[in-house]
TORKOL-4160 file (C-alpha; in steps of 0.2 Angstrom, whole numbers, padded with zeros to 4 digits, m for minus):
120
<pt num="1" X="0000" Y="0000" Z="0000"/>
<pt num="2" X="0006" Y="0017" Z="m0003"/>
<pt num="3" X="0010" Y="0031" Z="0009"/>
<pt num="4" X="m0001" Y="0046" Z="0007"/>
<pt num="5" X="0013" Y="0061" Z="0009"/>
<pt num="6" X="0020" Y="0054" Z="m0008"/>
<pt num="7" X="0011" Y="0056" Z="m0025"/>
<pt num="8" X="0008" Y="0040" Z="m0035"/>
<pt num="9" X="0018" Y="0046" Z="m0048"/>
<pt num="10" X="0027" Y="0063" Z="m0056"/>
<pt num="11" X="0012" Y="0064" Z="m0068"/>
<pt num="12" X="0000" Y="0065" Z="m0054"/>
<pt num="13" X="0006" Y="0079" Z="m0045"/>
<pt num="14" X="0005" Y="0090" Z="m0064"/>
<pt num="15" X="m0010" Y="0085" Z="m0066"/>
<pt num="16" X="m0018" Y="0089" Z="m0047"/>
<pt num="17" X="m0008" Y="0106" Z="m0044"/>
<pt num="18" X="m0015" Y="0107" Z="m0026"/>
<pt num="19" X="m0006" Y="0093" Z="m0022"/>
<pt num="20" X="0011" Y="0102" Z="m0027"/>
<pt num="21" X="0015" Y="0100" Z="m0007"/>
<pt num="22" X="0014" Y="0081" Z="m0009"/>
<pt num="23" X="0030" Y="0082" Z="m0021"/>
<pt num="24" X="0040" Y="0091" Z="m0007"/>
<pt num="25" X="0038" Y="0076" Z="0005"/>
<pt num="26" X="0024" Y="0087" Z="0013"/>
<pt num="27" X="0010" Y="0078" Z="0023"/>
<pt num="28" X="m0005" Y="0079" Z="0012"/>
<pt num="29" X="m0020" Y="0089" Z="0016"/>
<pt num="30" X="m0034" Y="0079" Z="0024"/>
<pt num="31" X="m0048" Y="0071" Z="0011"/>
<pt num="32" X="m0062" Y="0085" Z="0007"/>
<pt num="33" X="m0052" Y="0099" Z="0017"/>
<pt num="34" X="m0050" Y="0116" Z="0006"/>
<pt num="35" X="m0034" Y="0120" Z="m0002"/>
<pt num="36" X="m0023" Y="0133" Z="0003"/>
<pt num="37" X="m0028" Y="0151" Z="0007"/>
<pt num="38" X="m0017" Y="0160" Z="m0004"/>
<pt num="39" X="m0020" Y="0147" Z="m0017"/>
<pt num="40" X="m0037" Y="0151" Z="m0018"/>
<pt num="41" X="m0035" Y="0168" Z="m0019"/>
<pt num="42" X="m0025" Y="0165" Z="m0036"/>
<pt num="43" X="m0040" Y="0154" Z="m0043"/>
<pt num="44" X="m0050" Y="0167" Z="m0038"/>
<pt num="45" X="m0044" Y="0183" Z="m0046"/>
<pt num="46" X="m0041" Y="0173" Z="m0064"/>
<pt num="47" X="m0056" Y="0175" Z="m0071"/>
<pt num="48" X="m0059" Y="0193" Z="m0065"/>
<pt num="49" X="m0041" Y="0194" Z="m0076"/>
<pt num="50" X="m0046" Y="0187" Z="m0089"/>
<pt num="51" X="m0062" Y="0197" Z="m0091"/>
<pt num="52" X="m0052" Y="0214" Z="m0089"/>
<pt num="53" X="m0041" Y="0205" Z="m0103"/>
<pt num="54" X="m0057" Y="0201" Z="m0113"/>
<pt num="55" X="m0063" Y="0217" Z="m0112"/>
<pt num="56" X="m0044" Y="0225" Z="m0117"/>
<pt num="57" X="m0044" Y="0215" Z="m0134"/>
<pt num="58" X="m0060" Y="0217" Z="m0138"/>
<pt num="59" X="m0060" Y="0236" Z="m0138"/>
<pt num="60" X="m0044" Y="0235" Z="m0145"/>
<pt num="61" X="m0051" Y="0223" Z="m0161"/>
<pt num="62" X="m0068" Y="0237" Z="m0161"/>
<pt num="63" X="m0054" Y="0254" Z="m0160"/>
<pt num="64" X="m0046" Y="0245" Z="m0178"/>
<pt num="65" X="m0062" Y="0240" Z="m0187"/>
<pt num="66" X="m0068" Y="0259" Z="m0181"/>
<pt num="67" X="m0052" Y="0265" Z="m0188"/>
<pt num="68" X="m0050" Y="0255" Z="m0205"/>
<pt num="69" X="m0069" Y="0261" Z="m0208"/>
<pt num="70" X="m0066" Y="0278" Z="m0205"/>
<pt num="71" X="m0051" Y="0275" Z="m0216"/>
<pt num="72" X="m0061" Y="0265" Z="m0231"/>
<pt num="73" X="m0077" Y="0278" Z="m0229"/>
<pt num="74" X="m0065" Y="0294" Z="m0233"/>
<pt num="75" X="m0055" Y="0283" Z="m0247"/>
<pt num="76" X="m0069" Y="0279" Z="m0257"/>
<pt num="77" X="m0080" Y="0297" Z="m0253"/>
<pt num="78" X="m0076" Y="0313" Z="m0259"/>
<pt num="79" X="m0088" Y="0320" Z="m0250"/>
<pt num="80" X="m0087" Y="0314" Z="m0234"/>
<pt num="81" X="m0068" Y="0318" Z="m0234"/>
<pt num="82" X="m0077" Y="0337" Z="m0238"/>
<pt num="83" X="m0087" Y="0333" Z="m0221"/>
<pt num="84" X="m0071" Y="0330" Z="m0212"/>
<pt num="85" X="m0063" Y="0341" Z="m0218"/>
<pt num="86" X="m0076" Y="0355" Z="m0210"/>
<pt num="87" X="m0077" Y="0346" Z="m0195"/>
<pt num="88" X="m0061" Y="0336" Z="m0191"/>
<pt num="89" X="m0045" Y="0343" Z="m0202"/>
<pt num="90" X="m0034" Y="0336" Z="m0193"/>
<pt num="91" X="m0042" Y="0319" Z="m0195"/>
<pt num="92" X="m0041" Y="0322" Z="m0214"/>
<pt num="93" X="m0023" Y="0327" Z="m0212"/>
<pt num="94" X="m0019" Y="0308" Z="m0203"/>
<pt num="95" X="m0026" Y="0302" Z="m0221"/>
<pt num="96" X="m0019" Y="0312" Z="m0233"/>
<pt num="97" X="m0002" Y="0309" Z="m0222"/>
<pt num="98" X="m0006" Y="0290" Z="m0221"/>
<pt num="99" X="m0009" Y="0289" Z="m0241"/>
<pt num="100" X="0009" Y="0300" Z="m0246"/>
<pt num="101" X="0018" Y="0290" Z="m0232"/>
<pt num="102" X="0010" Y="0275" Z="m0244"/>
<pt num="103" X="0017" Y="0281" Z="m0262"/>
<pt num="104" X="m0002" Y="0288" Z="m0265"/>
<pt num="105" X="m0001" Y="0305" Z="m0270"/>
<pt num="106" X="m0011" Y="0319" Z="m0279"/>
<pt num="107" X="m0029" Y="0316" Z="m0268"/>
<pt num="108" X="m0023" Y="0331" Z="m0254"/>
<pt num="109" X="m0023" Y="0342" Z="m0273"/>
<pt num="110" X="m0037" Y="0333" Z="m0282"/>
<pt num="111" X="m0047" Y="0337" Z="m0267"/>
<pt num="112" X="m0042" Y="0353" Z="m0264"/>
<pt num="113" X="m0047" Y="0358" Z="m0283"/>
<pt num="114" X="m0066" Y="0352" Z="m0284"/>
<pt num="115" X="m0070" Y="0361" Z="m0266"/>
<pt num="116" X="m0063" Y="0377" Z="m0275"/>
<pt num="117" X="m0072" Y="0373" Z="m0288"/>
<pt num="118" X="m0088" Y="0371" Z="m0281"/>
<pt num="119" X="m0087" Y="0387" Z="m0272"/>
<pt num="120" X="m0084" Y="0396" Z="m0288"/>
Protein backbone atom coordinates (compact mmCIF):
# COMPACT_ATOMS: atom_id res chain seq x y z
CA UNK A 1 0.00 0.00 0.00
CA UNK A 2 1.11 3.42 -0.59
CA UNK A 3 2.09 6.30 1.84
CA UNK A 4 -0.27 9.22 1.49
CA UNK A 5 2.54 12.20 1.84
CA UNK A 6 3.98 10.74 -1.61
CA UNK A 7 2.16 11.19 -4.93
CA UNK A 8 1.58 7.90 -6.98
CA UNK A 9 3.63 9.22 -9.69
CA UNK A 10 5.42 12.63 -11.28
CA UNK A 11 2.37 12.90 -13.68
CA UNK A 12 0.00 12.92 -10.72
CA UNK A 13 1.29 15.87 -8.97
CA UNK A 14 1.08 18.09 -12.80
CA UNK A 15 -2.08 16.94 -13.26
CA UNK A 16 -3.50 17.87 -9.42
CA UNK A 17 -1.64 21.20 -8.89
CA UNK A 18 -3.00 21.43 -5.14
CA UNK A 19 -1.26 18.54 -4.34
CA UNK A 20 2.11 20.40 -5.31
CA UNK A 21 3.00 19.96 -1.39
CA UNK A 22 2.82 16.10 -1.87
CA UNK A 23 6.07 16.38 -4.15
CA UNK A 24 8.06 18.22 -1.43
CA UNK A 25 7.57 15.24 0.97
CA UNK A 26 4.84 17.41 2.66
CA UNK A 27 2.08 15.70 4.59
CA UNK A 28 -1.07 15.79 2.35
CA UNK A 29 -3.93 17.72 3.15
CA UNK A 30 -6.79 15.90 4.72
CA UNK A 31 -9.53 14.20 2.23
CA UNK A 32 -12.48 16.90 1.47
CA UNK A 33 -10.36 19.84 3.30
CA UNK A 34 -10.02 23.17 1.20
CA UNK A 35 -6.78 23.93 -0.45
CA UNK A 36 -4.57 26.69 0.58
CA UNK A 37 -5.66 30.26 1.31
CA UNK A 38 -3.32 31.98 -0.76
CA UNK A 39 -4.02 29.31 -3.42
CA UNK A 40 -7.44 30.13 -3.61
CA UNK A 41 -6.96 33.63 -3.76
CA UNK A 42 -4.91 33.06 -7.17
CA UNK A 43 -7.95 30.84 -8.54
CA UNK A 44 -9.98 33.36 -7.63
CA UNK A 45 -8.70 36.65 -9.13
CA UNK A 46 -8.26 34.59 -12.77
CA UNK A 47 -11.20 35.09 -14.18
CA UNK A 48 -11.74 38.51 -12.94
CA UNK A 49 -8.15 38.83 -15.11
CA UNK A 50 -9.30 37.30 -17.76
CA UNK A 51 -12.46 39.49 -18.21
CA UNK A 52 -10.48 42.88 -17.87
CA UNK A 53 -8.20 40.90 -20.55
CA UNK A 54 -11.48 40.10 -22.67
CA UNK A 55 -12.64 43.35 -22.49
CA UNK A 56 -8.79 44.97 -23.47
CA UNK A 57 -8.77 43.07 -26.76
CA UNK A 58 -12.09 43.35 -27.58
CA UNK A 59 -12.07 47.27 -27.54
CA UNK A 60 -8.81 46.94 -28.94
CA UNK A 61 -10.15 44.68 -32.22
CA UNK A 62 -13.54 47.39 -32.15
CA UNK A 63 -10.89 50.71 -32.00
CA UNK A 64 -9.12 48.95 -35.53
CA UNK A 65 -12.32 48.10 -37.35
CA UNK A 66 -13.67 51.72 -36.29
CA UNK A 67 -10.49 53.05 -37.57
CA UNK A 68 -10.05 51.01 -40.98
CA UNK A 69 -13.71 52.11 -41.54
CA UNK A 70 -13.18 55.62 -40.96
CA UNK A 71 -10.14 55.07 -43.30
CA UNK A 72 -12.25 53.00 -46.20
CA UNK A 73 -15.32 55.63 -45.75
CA UNK A 74 -13.04 58.70 -46.51
CA UNK A 75 -10.98 56.64 -49.43
CA UNK A 76 -13.90 55.75 -51.40
CA UNK A 77 -16.05 59.44 -50.61
CA UNK A 78 -15.14 62.58 -51.71
CA UNK A 79 -17.61 64.00 -49.98
CA UNK A 80 -17.45 62.81 -46.85
CA UNK A 81 -13.69 63.52 -46.86
CA UNK A 82 -15.49 67.49 -47.68
CA UNK A 83 -17.45 66.61 -44.20
CA UNK A 84 -14.20 65.91 -42.40
CA UNK A 85 -12.52 68.22 -43.65
CA UNK A 86 -15.21 71.02 -42.09
CA UNK A 87 -15.35 69.16 -39.03
CA UNK A 88 -12.24 67.22 -38.24
CA UNK A 89 -9.03 68.59 -40.34
CA UNK A 90 -6.84 67.13 -38.55
CA UNK A 91 -8.41 63.75 -39.04
CA UNK A 92 -8.14 64.43 -42.76
CA UNK A 93 -4.59 65.32 -42.42
CA UNK A 94 -3.77 61.62 -40.67
CA UNK A 95 -5.11 60.38 -44.12
CA UNK A 96 -3.88 62.41 -46.69
CA UNK A 97 -0.33 61.87 -44.37
CA UNK A 98 -1.21 57.99 -44.28
CA UNK A 99 -1.72 57.83 -48.15
CA UNK A 100 1.82 59.97 -49.16
CA UNK A 101 3.69 57.92 -46.42
CA UNK A 102 2.04 54.90 -48.76
CA UNK A 103 3.38 56.11 -52.37
CA UNK A 104 -0.47 57.60 -53.07
CA UNK A 105 -0.20 60.98 -53.94
CA UNK A 106 -2.16 63.81 -55.81
CA UNK A 107 -5.74 63.29 -53.66
CA UNK A 108 -4.62 66.17 -50.87
CA UNK A 109 -4.61 68.35 -54.69
CA UNK A 110 -7.44 66.66 -56.31
CA UNK A 111 -9.35 67.37 -53.37
CA UNK A 112 -8.33 70.60 -52.80
CA UNK A 113 -9.42 71.58 -56.67
CA UNK A 114 -13.14 70.40 -56.78
CA UNK A 115 -13.98 72.13 -53.26
CA UNK A 116 -12.53 75.43 -55.02
CA UNK A 117 -14.37 74.61 -57.69
CA UNK A 118 -17.53 74.11 -56.18
CA UNK A 119 -17.36 77.44 -54.44
CA UNK A 120 -16.85 79.28 -57.58
Amino acid sequence: MRSRTAPPNRAYALLYPHARGWAQNQTAPALGSESLPSEGRKLGMEPVARKIFKGILLLEVAGIAGAYSLFYRMDTNEDFRHTMNRRFPSILEVYYKSNEWAGVYGKREEDQLKWLSSKN
